[in-house]
C-alpha positions as a Markdown table, in Angstrom:
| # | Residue | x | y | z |
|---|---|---|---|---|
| 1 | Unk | 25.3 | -41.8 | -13.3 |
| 2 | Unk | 25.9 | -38.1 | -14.5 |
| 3 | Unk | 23.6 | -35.1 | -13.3 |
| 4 | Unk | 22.0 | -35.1 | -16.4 |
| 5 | Unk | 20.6 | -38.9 | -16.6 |
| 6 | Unk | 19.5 | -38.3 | -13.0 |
| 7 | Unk | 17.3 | -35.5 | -14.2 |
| 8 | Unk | 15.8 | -37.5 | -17.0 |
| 9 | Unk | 14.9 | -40.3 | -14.7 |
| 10 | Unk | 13.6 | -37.8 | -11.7 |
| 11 | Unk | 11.4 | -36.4 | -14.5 |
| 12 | Unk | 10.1 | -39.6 | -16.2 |
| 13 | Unk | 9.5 | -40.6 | -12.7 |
| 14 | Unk | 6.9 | -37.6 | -12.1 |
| 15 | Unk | 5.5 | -37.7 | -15.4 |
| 16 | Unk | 4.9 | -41.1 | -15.0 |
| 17 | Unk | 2.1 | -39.9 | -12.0 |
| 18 | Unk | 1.1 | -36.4 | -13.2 |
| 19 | Unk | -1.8 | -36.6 | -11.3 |
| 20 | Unk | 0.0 | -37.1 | -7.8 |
| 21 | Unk | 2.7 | -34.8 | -9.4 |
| 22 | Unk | 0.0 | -31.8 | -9.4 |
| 23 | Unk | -1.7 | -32.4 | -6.5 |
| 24 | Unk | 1.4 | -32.8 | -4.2 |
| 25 | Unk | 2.8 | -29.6 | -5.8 |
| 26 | Unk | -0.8 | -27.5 | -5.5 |
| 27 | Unk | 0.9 | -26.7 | -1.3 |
| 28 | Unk | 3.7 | -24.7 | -2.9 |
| 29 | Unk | 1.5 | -23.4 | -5.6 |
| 30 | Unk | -0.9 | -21.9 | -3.7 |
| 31 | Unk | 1.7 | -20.5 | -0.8 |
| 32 | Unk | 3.4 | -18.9 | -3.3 |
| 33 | Unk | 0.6 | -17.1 | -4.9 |
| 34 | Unk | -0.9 | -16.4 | -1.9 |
| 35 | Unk | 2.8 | -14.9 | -0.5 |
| 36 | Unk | 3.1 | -12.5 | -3.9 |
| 37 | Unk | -0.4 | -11.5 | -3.7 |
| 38 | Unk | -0.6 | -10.3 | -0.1 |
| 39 | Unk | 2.9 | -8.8 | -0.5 |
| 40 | Unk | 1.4 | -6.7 | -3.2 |
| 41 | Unk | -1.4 | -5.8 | -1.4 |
| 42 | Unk | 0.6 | -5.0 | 1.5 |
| 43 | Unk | 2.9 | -2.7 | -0.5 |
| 44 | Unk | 0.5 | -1.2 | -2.2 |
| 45 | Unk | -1.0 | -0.2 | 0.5 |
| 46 | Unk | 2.1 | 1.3 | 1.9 |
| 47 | Unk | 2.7 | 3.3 | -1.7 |
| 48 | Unk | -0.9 | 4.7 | -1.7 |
| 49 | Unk | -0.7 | 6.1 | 2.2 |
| 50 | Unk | 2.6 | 7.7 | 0.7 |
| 51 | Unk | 1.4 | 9.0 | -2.2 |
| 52 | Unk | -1.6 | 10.7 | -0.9 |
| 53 | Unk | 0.6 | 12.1 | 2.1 |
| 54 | Unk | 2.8 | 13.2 | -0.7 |
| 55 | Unk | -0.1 | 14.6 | -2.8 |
| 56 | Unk | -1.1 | 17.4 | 0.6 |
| 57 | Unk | 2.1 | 19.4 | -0.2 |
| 58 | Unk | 5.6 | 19.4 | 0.0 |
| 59 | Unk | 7.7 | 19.6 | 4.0 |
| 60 | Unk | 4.1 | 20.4 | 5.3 |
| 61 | Unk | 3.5 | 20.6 | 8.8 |
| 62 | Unk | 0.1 | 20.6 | 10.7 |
| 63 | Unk | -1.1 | 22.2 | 13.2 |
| 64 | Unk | -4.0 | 21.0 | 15.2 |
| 65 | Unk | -5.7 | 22.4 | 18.1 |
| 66 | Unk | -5.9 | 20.0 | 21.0 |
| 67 | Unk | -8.8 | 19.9 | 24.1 |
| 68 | Unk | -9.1 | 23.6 | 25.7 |
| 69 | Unk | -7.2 | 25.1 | 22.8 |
| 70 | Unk | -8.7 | 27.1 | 19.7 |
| 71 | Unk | -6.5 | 28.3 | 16.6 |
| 72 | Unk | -7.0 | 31.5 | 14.7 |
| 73 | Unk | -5.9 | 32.9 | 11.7 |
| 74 | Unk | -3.9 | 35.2 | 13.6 |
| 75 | Unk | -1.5 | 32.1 | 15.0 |
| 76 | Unk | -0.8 | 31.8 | 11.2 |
| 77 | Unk | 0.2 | 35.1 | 10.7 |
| 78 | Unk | 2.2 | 35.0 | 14.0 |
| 79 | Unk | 3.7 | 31.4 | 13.3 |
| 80 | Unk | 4.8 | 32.9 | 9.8 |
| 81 | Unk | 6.9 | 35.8 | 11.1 |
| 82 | Unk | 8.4 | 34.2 | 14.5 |
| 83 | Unk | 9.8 | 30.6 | 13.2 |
| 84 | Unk | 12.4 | 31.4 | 10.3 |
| 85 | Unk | 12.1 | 28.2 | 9.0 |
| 86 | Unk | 8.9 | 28.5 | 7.2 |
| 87 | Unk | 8.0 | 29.8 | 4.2 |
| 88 | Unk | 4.1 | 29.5 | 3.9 |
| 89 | Unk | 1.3 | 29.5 | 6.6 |
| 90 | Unk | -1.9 | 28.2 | 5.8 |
| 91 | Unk | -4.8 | 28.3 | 8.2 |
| 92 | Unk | -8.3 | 26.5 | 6.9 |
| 93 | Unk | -11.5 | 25.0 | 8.3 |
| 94 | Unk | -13.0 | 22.1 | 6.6 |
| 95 | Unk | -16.5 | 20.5 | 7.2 |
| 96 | Unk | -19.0 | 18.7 | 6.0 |
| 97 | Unk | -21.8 | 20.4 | 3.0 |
| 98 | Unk | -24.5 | 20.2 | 0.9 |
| 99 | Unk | -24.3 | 22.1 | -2.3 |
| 100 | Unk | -27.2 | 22.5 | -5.1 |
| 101 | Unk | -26.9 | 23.5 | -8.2 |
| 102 | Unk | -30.4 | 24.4 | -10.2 |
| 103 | Unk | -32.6 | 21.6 | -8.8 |
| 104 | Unk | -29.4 | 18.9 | -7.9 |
| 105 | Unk | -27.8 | 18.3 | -4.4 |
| 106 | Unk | -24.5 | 17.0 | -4.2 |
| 107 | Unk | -23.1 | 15.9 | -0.4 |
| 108 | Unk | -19.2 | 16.9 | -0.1 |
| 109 | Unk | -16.5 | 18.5 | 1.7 |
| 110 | Unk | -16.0 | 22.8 | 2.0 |
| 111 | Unk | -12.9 | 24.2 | 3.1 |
| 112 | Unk | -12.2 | 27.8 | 3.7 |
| 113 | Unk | -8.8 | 28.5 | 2.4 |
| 114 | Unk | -6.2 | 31.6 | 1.4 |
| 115 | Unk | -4.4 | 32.5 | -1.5 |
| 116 | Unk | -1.5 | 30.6 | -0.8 |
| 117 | Unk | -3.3 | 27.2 | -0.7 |
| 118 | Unk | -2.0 | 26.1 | -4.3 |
| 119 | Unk | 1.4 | 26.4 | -3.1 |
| 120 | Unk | 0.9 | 24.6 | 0.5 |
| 121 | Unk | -1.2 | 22.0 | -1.1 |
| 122 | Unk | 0.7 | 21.4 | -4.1 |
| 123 | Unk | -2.5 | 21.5 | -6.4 |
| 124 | Unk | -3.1 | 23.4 | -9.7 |
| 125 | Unk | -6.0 | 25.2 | -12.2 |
| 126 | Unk | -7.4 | 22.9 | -14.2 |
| 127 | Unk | -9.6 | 25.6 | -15.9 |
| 128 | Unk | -10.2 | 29.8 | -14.2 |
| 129 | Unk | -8.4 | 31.0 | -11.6 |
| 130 | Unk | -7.7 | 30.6 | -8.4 |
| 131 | Unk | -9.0 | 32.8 | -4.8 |
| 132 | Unk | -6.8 | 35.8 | -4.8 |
| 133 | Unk | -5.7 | 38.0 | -1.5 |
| 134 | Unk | -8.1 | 40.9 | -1.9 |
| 135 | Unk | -11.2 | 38.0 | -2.2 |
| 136 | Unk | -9.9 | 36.9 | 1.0 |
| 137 | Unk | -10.1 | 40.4 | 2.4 |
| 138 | Unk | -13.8 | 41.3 | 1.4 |
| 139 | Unk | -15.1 | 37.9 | 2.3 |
| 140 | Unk | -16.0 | 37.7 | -1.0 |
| 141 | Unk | -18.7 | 34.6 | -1.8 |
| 142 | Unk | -16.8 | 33.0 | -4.7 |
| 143 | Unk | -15.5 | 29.1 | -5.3 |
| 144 | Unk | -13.2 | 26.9 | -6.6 |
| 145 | Unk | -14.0 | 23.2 | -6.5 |
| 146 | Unk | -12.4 | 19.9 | -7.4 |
| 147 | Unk | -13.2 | 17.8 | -10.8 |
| 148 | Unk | -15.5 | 15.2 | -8.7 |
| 149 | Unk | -18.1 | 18.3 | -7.8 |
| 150 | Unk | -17.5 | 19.8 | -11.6 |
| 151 | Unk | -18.6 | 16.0 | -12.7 |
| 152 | Unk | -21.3 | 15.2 | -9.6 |
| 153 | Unk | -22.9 | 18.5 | -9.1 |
| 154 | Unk | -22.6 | 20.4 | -13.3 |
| 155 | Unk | -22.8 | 17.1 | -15.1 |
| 156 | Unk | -19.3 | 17.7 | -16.4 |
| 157 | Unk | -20.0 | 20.8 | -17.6 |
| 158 | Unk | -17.8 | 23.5 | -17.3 |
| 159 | Unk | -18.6 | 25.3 | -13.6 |
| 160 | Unk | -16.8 | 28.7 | -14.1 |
| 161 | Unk | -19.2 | 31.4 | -13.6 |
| 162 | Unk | -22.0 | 29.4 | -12.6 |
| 163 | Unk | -23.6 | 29.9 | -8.8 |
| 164 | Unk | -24.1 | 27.2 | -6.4 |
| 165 | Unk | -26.1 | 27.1 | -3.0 |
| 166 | Unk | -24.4 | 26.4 | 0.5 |
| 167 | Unk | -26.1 | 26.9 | 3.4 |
| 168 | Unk | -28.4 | 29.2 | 2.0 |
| 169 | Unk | -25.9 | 31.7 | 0.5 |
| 170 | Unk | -24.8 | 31.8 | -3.2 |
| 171 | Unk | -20.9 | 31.2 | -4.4 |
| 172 | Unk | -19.9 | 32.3 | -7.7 |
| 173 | Unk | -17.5 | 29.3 | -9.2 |
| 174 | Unk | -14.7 | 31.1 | -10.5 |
| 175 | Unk | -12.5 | 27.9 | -11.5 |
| 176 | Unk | -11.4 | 24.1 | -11.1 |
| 177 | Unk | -8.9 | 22.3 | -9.4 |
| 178 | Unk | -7.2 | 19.3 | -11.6 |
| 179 | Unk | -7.5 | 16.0 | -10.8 |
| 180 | Unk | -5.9 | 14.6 | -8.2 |
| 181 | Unk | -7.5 | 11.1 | -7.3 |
| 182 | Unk | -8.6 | 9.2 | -4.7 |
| 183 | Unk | -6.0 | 6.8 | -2.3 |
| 184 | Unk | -6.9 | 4.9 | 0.8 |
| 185 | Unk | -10.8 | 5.4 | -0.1 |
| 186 | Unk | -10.6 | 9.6 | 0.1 |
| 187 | Unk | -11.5 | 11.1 | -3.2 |
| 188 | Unk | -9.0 | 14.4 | -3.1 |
| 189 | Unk | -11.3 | 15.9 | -5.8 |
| 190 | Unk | -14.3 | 15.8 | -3.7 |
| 191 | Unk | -14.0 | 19.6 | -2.7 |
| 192 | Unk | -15.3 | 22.8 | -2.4 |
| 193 | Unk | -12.9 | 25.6 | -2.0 |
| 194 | Unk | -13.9 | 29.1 | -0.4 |
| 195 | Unk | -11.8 | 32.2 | 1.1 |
| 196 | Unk | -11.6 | 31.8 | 4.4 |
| 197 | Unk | -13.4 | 34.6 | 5.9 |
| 198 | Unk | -16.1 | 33.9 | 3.9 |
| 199 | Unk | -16.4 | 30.8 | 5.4 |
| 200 | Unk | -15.8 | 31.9 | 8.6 |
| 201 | Unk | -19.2 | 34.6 | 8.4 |
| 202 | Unk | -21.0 | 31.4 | 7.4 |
| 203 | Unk | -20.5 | 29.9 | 10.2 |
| 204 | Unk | -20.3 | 32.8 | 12.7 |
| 205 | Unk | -16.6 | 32.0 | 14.1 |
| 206 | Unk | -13.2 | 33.3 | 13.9 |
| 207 | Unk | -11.4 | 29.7 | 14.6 |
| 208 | Unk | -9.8 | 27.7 | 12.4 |
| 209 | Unk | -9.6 | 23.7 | 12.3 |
| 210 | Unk | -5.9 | 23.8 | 11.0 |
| 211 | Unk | -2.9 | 25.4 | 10.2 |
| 212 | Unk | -1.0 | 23.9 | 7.2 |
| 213 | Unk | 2.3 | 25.4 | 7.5 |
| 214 | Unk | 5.2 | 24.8 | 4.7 |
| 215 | Unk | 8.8 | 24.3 | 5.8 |
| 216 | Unk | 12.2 | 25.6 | 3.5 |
| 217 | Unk | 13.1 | 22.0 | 3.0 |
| 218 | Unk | 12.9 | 18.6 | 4.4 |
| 219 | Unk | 15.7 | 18.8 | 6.7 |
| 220 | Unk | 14.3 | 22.0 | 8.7 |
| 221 | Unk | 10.9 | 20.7 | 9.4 |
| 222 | Unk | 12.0 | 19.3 | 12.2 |
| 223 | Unk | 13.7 | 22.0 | 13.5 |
| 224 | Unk | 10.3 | 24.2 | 12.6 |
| 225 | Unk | 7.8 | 21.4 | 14.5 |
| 226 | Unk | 10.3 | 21.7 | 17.5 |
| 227 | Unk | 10.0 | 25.8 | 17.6 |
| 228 | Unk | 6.1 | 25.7 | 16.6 |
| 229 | Unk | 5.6 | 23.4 | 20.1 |
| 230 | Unk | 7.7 | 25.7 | 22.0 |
| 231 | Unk | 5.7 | 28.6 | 21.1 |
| 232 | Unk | 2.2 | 27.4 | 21.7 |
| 233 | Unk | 3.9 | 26.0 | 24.8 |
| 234 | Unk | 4.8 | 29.5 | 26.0 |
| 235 | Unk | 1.5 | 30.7 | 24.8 |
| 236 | Unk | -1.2 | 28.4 | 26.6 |
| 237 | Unk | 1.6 | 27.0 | 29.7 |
| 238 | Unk | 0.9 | 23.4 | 28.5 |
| 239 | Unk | 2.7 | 20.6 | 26.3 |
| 240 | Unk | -0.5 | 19.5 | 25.2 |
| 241 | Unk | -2.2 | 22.6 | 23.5 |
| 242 | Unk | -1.7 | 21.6 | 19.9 |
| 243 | Unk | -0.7 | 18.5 | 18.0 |
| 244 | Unk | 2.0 | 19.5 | 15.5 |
| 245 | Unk | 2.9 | 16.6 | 12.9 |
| 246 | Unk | 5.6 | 16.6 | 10.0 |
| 247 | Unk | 5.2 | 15.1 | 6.8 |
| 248 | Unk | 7.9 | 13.2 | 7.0 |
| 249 | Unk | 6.8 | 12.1 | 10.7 |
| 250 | Unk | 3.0 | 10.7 | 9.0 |
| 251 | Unk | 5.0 | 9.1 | 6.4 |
| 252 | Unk | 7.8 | 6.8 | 8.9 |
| 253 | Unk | 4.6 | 6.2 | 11.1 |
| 254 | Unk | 1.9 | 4.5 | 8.2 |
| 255 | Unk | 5.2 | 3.1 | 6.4 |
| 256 | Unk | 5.9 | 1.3 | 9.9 |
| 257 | Unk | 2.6 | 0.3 | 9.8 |
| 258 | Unk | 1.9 | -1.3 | 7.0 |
| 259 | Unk | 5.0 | -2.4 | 6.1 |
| 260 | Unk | 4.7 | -4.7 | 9.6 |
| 261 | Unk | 1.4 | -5.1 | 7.7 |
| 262 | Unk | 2.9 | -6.4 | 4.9 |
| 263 | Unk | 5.3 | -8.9 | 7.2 |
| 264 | Unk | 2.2 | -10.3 | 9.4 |
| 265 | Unk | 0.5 | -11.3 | 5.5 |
| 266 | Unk | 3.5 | -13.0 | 3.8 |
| 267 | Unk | 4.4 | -14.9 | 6.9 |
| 268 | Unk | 0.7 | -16.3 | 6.9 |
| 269 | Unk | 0.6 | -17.0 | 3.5 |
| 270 | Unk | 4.1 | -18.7 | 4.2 |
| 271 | Unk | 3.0 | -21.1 | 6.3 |
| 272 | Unk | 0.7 | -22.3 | 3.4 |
| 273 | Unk | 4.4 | -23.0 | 2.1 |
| 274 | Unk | 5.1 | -25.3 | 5.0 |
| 275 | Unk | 2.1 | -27.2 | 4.2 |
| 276 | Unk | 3.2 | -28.1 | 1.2 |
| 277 | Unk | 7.1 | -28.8 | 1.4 |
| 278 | Unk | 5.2 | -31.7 | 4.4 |
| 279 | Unk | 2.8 | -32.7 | 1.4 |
| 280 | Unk | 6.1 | -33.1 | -0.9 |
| 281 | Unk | 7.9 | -35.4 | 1.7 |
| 282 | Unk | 4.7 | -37.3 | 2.1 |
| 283 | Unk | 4.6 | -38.4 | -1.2 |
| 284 | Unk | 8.4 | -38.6 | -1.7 |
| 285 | Unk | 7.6 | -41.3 | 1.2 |
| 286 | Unk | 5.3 | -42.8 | -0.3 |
| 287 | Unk | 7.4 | -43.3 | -3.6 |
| 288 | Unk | 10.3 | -44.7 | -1.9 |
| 289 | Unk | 7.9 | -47.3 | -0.3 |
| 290 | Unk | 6.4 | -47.9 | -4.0 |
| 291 | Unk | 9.7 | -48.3 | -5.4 |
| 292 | Unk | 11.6 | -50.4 | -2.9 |
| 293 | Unk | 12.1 | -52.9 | -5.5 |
| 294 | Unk | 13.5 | -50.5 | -8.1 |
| 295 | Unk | 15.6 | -48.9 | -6.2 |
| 296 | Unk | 16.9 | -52.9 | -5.0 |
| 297 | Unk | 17.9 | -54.1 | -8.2 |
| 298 | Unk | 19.5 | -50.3 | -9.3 |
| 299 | Unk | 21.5 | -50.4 | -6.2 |
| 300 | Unk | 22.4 | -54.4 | -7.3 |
| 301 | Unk | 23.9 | -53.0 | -10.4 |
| 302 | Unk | 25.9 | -51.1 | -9.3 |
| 303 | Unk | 24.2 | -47.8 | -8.5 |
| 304 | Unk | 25.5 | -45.7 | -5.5 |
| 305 | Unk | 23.8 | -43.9 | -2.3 |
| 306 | Unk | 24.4 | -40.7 | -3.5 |
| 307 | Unk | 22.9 | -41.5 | -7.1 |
| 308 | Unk | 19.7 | -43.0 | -5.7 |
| 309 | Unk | 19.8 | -39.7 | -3.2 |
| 310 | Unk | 20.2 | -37.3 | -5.8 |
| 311 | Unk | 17.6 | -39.0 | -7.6 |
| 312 | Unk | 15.1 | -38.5 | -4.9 |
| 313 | Unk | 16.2 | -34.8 | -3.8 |
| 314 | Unk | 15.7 | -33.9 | -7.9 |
| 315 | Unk | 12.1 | -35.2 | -8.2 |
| 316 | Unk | 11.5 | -33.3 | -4.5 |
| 317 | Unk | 13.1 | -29.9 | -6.0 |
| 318 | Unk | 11.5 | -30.6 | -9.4 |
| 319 | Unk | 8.2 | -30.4 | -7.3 |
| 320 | Unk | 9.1 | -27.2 | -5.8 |
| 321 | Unk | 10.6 | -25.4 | -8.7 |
| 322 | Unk | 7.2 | -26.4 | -10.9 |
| 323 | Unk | 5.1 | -25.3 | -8.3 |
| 324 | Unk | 7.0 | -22.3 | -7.3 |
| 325 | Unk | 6.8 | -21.0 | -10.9 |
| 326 | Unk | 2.9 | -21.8 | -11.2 |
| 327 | Unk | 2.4 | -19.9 | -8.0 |
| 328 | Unk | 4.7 | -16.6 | -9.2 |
| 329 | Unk | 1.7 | -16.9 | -12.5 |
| 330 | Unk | -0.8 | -17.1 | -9.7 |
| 331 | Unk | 0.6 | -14.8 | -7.5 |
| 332 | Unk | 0.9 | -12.1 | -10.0 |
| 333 | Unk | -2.8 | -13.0 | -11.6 |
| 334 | Unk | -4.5 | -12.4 | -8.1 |
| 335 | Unk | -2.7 | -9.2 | -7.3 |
| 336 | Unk | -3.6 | -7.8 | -11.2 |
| 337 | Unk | -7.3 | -9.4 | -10.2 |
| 338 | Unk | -7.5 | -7.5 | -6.7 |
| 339 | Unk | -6.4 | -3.8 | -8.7 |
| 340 | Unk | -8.8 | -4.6 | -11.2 |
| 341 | Unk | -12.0 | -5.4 | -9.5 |
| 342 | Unk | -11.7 | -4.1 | -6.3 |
| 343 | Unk | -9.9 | -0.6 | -7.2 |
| 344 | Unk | -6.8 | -1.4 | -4.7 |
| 345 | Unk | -3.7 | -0.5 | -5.2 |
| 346 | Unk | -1.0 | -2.9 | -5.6 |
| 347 | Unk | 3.0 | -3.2 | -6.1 |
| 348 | Unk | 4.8 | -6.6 | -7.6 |
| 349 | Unk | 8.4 | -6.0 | -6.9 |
| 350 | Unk | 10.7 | -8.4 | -8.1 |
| 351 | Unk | 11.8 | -8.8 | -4.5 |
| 352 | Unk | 8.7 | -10.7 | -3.8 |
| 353 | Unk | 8.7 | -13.2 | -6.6 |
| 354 | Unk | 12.4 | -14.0 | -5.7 |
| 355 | Unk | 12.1 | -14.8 | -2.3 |
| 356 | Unk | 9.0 | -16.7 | -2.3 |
| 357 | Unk | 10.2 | -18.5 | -5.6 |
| 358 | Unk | 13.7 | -19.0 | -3.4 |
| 359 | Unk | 11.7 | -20.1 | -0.3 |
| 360 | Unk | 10.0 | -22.8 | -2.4 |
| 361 | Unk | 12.7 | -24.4 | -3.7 |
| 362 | Unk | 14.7 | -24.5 | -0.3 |
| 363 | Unk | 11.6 | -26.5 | 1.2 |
| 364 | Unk | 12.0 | -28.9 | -1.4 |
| 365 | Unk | 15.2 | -29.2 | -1.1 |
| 366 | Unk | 14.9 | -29.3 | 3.1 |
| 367 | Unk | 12.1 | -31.9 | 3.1 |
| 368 | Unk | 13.3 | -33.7 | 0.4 |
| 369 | Unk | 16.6 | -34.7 | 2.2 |
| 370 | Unk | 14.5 | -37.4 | 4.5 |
| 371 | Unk | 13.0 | -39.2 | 1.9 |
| 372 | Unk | 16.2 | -39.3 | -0.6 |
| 373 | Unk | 18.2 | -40.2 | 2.8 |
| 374 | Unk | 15.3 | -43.2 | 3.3 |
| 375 | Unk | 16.3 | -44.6 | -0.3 |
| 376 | Unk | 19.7 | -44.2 | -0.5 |
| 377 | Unk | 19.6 | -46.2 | 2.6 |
| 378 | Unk | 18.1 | -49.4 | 2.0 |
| 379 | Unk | 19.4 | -52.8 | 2.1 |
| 380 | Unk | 19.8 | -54.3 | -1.3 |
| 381 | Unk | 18.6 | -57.6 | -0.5 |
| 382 | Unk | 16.0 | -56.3 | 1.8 |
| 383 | Unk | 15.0 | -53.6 | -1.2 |
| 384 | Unk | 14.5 | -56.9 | -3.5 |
| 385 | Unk | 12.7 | -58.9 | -1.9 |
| 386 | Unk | 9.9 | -56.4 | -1.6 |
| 387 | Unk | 7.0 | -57.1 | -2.9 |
């Protein structure tokens, strides 16, 4: 028997129970949609961490005050001039507000910014301009807000010019960020913008929340985060006076994270795998017991162990193969379901698909082996004589 005639009889063998066929193959079909959906999941969790890291600036450091400690926006300035490694110091203070426009509210976030916030932060105009040094300076009461508060608060009208309400003083809007969009369930155009010593009269304080600071390239952040701790170090006699973070550091840390994550979900959607490589030797059990006889009277003319084996080991793999290819369809219509309706985001590499469609063909090649061994194996006489 040639490879070819013992793939048309493993065939008309399973399409002779297409029922059974289906059902014993539903185990890999479900493991690996479930392994490609929760890999996509996982990943795309990882990209949108990384991409709204990415989206705060380019080789940003922060700088956060830690218990007993309070920044100012002198630290900025002093940062800026005593580690050469930075190009841009940013300091801000961001809370929570409630603006009104006419007669309409809108709950959101106010930061008080500088000039050079565009530049740290990576954003851009969508439509005016931006806060300038000399509004900085005078504490002047102007705006700049995101296109979530130009759509929530002015109907999606255009703000410039217009004067909102916060806290019982009036800010001129004098333009709008563009869109950024949300990640991880933070909407980056919810924002209110405001110089910074404007803010700060608001609020009667000279403190700051954070200093955003802007490193010459990737490689000398770390060497800028190192001098940064020695400074505040020599400044407040403790280790512990500020938390300074890299970008790069945030990034290695959630990518860590969820790409374990990612590992901890495949191999528990794997084990759905398992399941059903042990449903497919079941069954290939229970058709070697069914076709005792058959395989009796082939083996009484003239057909050898390793044709009967191969027979059983193609009908086990033929099982796998089907089912691994329903589930990559599965798989791939979950993960486009879960974007869809539930706004996540998610990534279908190709590396997924492989090695779950791969892992589903080994198992029915691994527990197909017993079954195949089982038939090759029986007595001829004994194999006829069943009934």
């Amino acid at each position: 028997m040639n490879i070819w005639e013992g793939i048309r009889m493993a065939a008309s063998a399973l399409r002779g129970n297409k029922l059974r066929s289906l059902l014993t193959a539903l185990g890999i079909i479900i493991g690996v949609g479930a392994v490609i959906a929760m890999i996509s999941v996982g990943q795309g969790a990882t990209k949108s961490v990384s991409d709204r890291i990415s989206s705060m600036g380019s080789n940003l450091i922060m700088v956060n005050p830690m218990r007993g400690t309070t920044l100012y926006a002198e630290d900025a300035e002093e940062l800026l001039e005593r580690v050469p490694t930075i190009i841009k110091a940013l300091p801000s203070i961001t809370s929570s507000i409630t603006a009104k426009y006419a007669s309409k509210t809108y709950d959101t976030s106010m930061e008080g910014t500088t000039q050079d916030y565009l530049n740290v932060k990576a954003a851009t105009i969508e439509s005016g301009r931006f806060i300038s040094k000399e509004e900085v300076t005078e504490r002047s009461n102007v705006a700049v807000v995101g296109q979530t508060i130009v759509t929530g608060l002015f109907g999606g009208q255009s703000p410039v010019g217009k004067v909102i309400n916060i806290k019982g003083q009036s800010f001129t809007v004098i333009g709008t960020l563009a869109k950024k969009g949300s990640s991880m369930g933070r909407d980056s155009d919810d924002i209110i913008l405001v110089p910074l010593t404007a803010y700060q009269r608001m609020i009667g304080s000279k403190s700051v929340s954070t200093i955003n600071l802007q490193a010459k390239s990737a490689e000398e952040a770390t060497l800028a985060v190192n001098h940064v701790k020695a400074i505040f170090k020599q400044k407040h006699r403790r280790d512990d006076s500020v938390r300074v973070t890299s970008q790069d550091e945030l990034l290695d840390t959630i990518s860590t994270t969820t790409q374990t994550m990612t590992i901890m979900l495949g191999a528990i959607a794997g084990i759905s795998l398992l399941v059903g490589g042990i449903g497919i030797m079941n069954i290939m059990l229970v058709s070697v017991t069914e076709r005792t006889r058959e395989i009796g009277i082939r083996k009484a003319l003239g057909a050898k162990r390793r044709n009967i084996m191969f027979q059983f080991i193609i009908e086990s793999v033929f099982l796998s193969v089907g089912g691994g290819l329903i589930g990559i369809a599965l798989g791939i219509s979950i993960a486009l379901a879960i974007s869809a309706l539930a706004g996540w985001t998610t990534v279908i590499s190709s590396g997924s698909i492989l090695v779950s469609f791969l892992f589903s063909v080994s198992i029915g090649l691994f527990f197909g082996v017993y079954p195949a061994y089982k038939a090759a194996n029986l007595d001829p006489i004994v194999a006829l004589r069943h009934e």
